[in-house]
N, C-alpha and C positions, 0 to 999 in steps of 0.2 A: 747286186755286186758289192755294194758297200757292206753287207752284213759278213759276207767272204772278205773282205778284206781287214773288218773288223778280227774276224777269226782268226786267221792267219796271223795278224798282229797282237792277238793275244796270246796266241800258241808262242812266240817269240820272241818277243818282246818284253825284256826283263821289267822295264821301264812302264810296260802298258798301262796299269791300272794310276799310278803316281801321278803321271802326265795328264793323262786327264781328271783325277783331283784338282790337281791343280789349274786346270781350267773350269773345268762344272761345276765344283762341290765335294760337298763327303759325301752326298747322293744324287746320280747320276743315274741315265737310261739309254742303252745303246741295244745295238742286234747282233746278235751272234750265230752267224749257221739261219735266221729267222726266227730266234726266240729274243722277245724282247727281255733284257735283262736288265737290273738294274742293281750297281755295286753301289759298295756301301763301304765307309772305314769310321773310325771314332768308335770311342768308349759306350759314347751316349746311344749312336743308333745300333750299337751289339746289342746294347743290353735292351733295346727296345723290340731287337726283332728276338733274342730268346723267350721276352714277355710275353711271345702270342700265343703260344698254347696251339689249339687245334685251328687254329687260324691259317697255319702254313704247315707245310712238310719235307722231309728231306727231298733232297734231287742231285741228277747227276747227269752228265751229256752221254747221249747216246753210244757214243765209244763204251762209256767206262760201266753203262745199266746192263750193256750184252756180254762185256766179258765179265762183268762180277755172278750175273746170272739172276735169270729172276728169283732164285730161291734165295741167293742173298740178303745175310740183315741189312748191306748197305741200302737194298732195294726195298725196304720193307717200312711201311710207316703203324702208328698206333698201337695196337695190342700183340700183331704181330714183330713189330720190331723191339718189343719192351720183352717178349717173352725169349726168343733166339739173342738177346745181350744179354741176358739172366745166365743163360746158358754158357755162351762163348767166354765169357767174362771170367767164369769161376777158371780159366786158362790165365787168367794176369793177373788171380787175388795175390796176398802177400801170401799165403801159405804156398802158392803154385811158383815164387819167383825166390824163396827159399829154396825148395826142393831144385831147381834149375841153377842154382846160383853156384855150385861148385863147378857143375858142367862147364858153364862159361867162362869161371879160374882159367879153366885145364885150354879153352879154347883160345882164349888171352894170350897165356904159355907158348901154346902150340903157333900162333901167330906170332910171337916174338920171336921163336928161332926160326921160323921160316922168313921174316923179312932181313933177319942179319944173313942168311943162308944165301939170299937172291942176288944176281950179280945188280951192279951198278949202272945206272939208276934206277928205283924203284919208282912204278907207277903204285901208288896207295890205294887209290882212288877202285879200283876190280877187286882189289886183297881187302877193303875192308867189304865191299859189297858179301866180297863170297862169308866173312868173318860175320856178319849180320845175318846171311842167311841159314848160316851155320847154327847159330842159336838158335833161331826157330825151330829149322826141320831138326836139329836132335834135343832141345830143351823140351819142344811141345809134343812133335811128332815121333820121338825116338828113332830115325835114322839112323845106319849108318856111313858112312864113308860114299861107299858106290850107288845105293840109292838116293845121298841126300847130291851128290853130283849131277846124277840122271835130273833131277827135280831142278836143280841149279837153272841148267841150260831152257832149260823152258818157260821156266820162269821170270828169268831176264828178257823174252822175246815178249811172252804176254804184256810183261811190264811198260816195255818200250811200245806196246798200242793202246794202253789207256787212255792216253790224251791225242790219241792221232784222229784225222779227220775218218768216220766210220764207213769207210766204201772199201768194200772186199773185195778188190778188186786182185787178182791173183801175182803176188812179188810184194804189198803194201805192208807198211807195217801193221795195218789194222786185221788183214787177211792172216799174213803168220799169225799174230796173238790169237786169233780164232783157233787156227789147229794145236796151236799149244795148248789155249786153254782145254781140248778135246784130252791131250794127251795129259795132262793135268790132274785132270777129274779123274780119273780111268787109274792113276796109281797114288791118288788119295781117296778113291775105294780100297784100292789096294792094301794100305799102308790102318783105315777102317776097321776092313774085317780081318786083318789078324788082330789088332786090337780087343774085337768082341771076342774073335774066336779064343786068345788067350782067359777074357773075362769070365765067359763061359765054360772054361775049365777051371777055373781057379786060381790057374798060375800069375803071378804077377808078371809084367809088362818089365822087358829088359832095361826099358830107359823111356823117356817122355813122359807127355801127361794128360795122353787119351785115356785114361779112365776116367779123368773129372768129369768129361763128359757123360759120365754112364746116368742113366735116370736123368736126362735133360729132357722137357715138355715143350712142348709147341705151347700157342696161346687157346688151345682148347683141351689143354691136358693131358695131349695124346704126345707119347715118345716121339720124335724126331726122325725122319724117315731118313735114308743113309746119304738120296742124293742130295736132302737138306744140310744133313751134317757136312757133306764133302764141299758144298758148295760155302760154308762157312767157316772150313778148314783153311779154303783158297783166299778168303777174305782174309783172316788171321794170318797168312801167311804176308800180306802186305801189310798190313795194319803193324806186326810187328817185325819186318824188313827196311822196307823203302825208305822209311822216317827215321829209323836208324843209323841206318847207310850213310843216307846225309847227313844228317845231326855228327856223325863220328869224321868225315870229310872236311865238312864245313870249319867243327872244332879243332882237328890239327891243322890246315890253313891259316886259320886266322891267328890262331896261337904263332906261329911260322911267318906269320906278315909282322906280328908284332911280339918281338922279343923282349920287350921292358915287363909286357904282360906274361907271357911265360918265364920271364926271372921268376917276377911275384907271386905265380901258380908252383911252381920248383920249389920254391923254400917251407909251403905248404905240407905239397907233397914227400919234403923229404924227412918229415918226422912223424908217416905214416908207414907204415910196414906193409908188405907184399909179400907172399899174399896175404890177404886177410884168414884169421885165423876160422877154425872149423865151427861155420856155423854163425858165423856174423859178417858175408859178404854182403849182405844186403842192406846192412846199417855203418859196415867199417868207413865208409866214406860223404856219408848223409852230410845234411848242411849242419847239423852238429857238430859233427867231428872234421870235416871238411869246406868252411863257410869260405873259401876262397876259388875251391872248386866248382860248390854250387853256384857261385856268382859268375865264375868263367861261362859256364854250361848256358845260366839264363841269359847272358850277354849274347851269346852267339846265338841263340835259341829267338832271340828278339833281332838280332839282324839280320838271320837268316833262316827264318823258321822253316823245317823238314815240309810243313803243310802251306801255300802260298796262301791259300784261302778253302772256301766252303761255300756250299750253296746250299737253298731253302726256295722253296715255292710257295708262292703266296696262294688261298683258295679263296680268300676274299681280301676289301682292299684294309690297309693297313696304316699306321702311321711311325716312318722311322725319322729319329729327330727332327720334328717336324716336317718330313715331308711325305705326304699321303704317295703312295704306292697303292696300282692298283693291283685287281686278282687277277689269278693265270700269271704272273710275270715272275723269273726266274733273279732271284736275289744272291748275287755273289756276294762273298764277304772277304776284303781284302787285308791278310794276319795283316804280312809283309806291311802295307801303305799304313797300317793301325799301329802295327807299336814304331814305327819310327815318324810318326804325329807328334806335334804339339809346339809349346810357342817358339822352341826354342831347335828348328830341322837340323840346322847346322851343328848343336852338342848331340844330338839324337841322332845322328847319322856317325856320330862316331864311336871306335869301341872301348866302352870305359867300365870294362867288369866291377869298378869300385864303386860305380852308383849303385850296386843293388845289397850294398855292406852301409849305404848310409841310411839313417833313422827317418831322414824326410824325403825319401824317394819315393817319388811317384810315376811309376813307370808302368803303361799296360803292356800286359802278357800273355798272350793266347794261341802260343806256339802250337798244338796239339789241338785245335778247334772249342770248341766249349758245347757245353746243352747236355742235353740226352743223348748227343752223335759223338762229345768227345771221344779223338782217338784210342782204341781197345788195347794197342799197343803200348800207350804213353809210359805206364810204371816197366815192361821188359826193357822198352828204348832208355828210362833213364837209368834201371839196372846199368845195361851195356855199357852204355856212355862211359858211367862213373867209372867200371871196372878195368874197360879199355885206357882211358884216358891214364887212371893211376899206373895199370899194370902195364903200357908202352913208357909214357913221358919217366918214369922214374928209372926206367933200364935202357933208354938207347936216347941217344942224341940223334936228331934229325936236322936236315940244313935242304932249303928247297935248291931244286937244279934251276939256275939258270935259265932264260930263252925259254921260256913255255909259257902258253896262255893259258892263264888261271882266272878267267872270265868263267862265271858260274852262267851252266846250264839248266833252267829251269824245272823245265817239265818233264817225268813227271815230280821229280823233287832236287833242290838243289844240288850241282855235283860240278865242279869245278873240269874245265873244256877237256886239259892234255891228263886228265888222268891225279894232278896230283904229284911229282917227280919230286924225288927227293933222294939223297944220299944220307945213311944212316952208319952209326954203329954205336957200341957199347959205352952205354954212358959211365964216365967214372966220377969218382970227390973233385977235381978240379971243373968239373962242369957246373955252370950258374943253374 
């Protein structure tokens, strides 16, 4: 009973892993479901547990091992999961978020006249989900309109069973995310073999960037079978969705609670030009040219990172900041409780994008996970970000509604309760 109660209280509970930090330790052992876990925050015991090598492996709760599937690179450790990232990956180099980067201009655009279009009050919170998922299925997968909607809807259910407790029990969210995920696979074959079948004629691919894929190997040399590929399409599609989603939530929220900090980001922004001109969206807003943005982006990114945490299974026992862990035990890694650590909770708990402009800041940040697992999406999501962030905050003025609960909802990535409400419209020169 107590390991169910632990669960539940983790699945919920924003607060779960902090609290007891702050009772245990930065390393602690509790039950979850029956598997003894033990979380983990600080600098020191990250870097101790990426130092093990073949000592440990990725892991994931039974929810999220069945809907990712077992062909998944999530699910895959050693030569196989080294070989299927070689592969997925070459979908988020720079040369692959170039070719994508106009696309998402146009989708930026196409979201700004549709949120001045909507009556009042706008929930943000569905419009940017759909706006994230937009980029993927037509940057990566070349969609259009009516397919990448069909794919929407199902994908939002699958989403919402990752972290549910895993009994198929028929109405649960764990049971829908099963048939979706059926319905899923079934038209990202679809969506596959016109891809080859265009390859295999010659003709170029109308949009996307399924061909990168073409001549991708397993770890024994041998091409990639179609239900591997599709099953690592479905992975890509969260890897560069969900963490987005939030990531772009989180930062108009918070910009929105704090207007001294959105002055400061505005005066930035407004001796940058929109759009970026042909061929340099990918660098027009870097921390180069934009060093008050990147610092907004890692502020929010650090106190609310899109990823809560990560896990790792131990196969023998281990030592994280000195304390021995043993094998078989499932090793949570808490972002959240890690970057807002340190001597000082009370500055660290608050939002000050200007610490990460100053010379002796020492701040850790591991918004996107780290290792050989780091997130595959992390460079599309900070594409997005930057893009959205310049190409809304510089054209429309936003003002939250009133009477809403803006209590972020955790799992499976942060998103703020009523949606996000807000009243907008066309920003002009008198605006800060």
């Amino acid at each position: 009973m107590a390991g169910v109660l632990e669960t539940l209280a983790f699945l919920r509970d924003p607060d779960f892993a902090r609290s007891r930090f702050e009772r245990y330790g930065d390393v602690y052992e509790t039950s979850l479901l029956g598997q003894r876990t033990v979380f983990i925050r600080g600098e020191q015991a990250i870097a101790d547990l990426f130092a093990q090598g073949d000592a440990i492996q990725g892991w994931w709760p039974d929810s999220v091992r069945q809907l990712l599937g077992p062909l998944s690179l999530a699910n895959r450790n050693g030569v196989d999961h080294k070989a299927r990232r070689r592969v997925v990956g070459q979908l988020f180099a720079s040369a692959a978020l170039r070719r994508y980067s106009p696309e998402i201009v146009a989708l930026v655009e196409a979201l700004n006249q549709e949120l001045l279009a909507a009556p009042a009050p706008v929930a943000l919170v569905p419009r940017l989900r759909r706006f994230a998922f937009s980029v993927i299925a037509t940057t990566v997968l070349g969609l259009d309109g009516g397919d990448r909607d069909a794919l929407f809807e199902d994908f939002e259910t699958w989403c919402q069973g990752l972290f549910s407790l895993p009994f198929a029990l028929p109405g649960t969210p764990f049971a829908r995310a099963l048939q979706a995920r059926k319905r899923l696979l079934l038209r990202l074959g679809c969506v596959l073999h016109k891809a080859q079948a265009a390859a295999a004629s010659g003709a170029p691919l109308a949009a996307g960037g399924l061909d990168l894929l073409a001549g991708g190997l397993d770890e024994a040399g041998l091409p990639l079978a179609d239900d591997d590929v599709a099953e690592q399409l479905l992975l890509l599609l969260f890897a560069g969705y969900e963490t987005t989603a939030s990531s772009l939530s989180c930062l108009l929220l918070t910009l929105l609670q704090h207007p001294a900090e959105l002055a400061w980001l505005l005066a930035e922004l407004d001796g940058l030009s929109w759009p970026p001109a042909e061929g340099e969206a990918v660098s027009a807003y870097d921390a180069l040219r934009a060093p008050r943005l990147e610092a907004v982006v890692k502020e929010v990114m650090r106190l609310t990172p899109p990823v809560g945490g990560f896990f790792r299974r131990t196969l023998e026992p281990i030592a994280l900041a000195g304390v021995l862990v043993p094998a078989e035990r499932v090793v949570q890694v808490s972002i959240t409780a890690s970057q807002r650590h340190g001597a000082d909770p009370a500055e660290l708990a608050a939002f000050r994008p200007q610490r990460h402009l100053e010379p002796d800041t020492n701040v850790f940040l591991l918004p996107y996970g780290g290792g050989e697992r780091v997130c595959l999406g992390k460079a599309l999501a900070e594409l997005d970000i930057r893009l959205l962030a310049v190409g809304l905050l510089k054209q429309l003025s936003f003002a939250l509604e009133p009477d809403q609960d803006l209590t972020l909802m955790v799992i499976p990535s942060p998103s703020p309760k009523d949606g996000l409400l807000v009243r907008l419209r066309p920003r002009t020169a008198q605006d800060p």
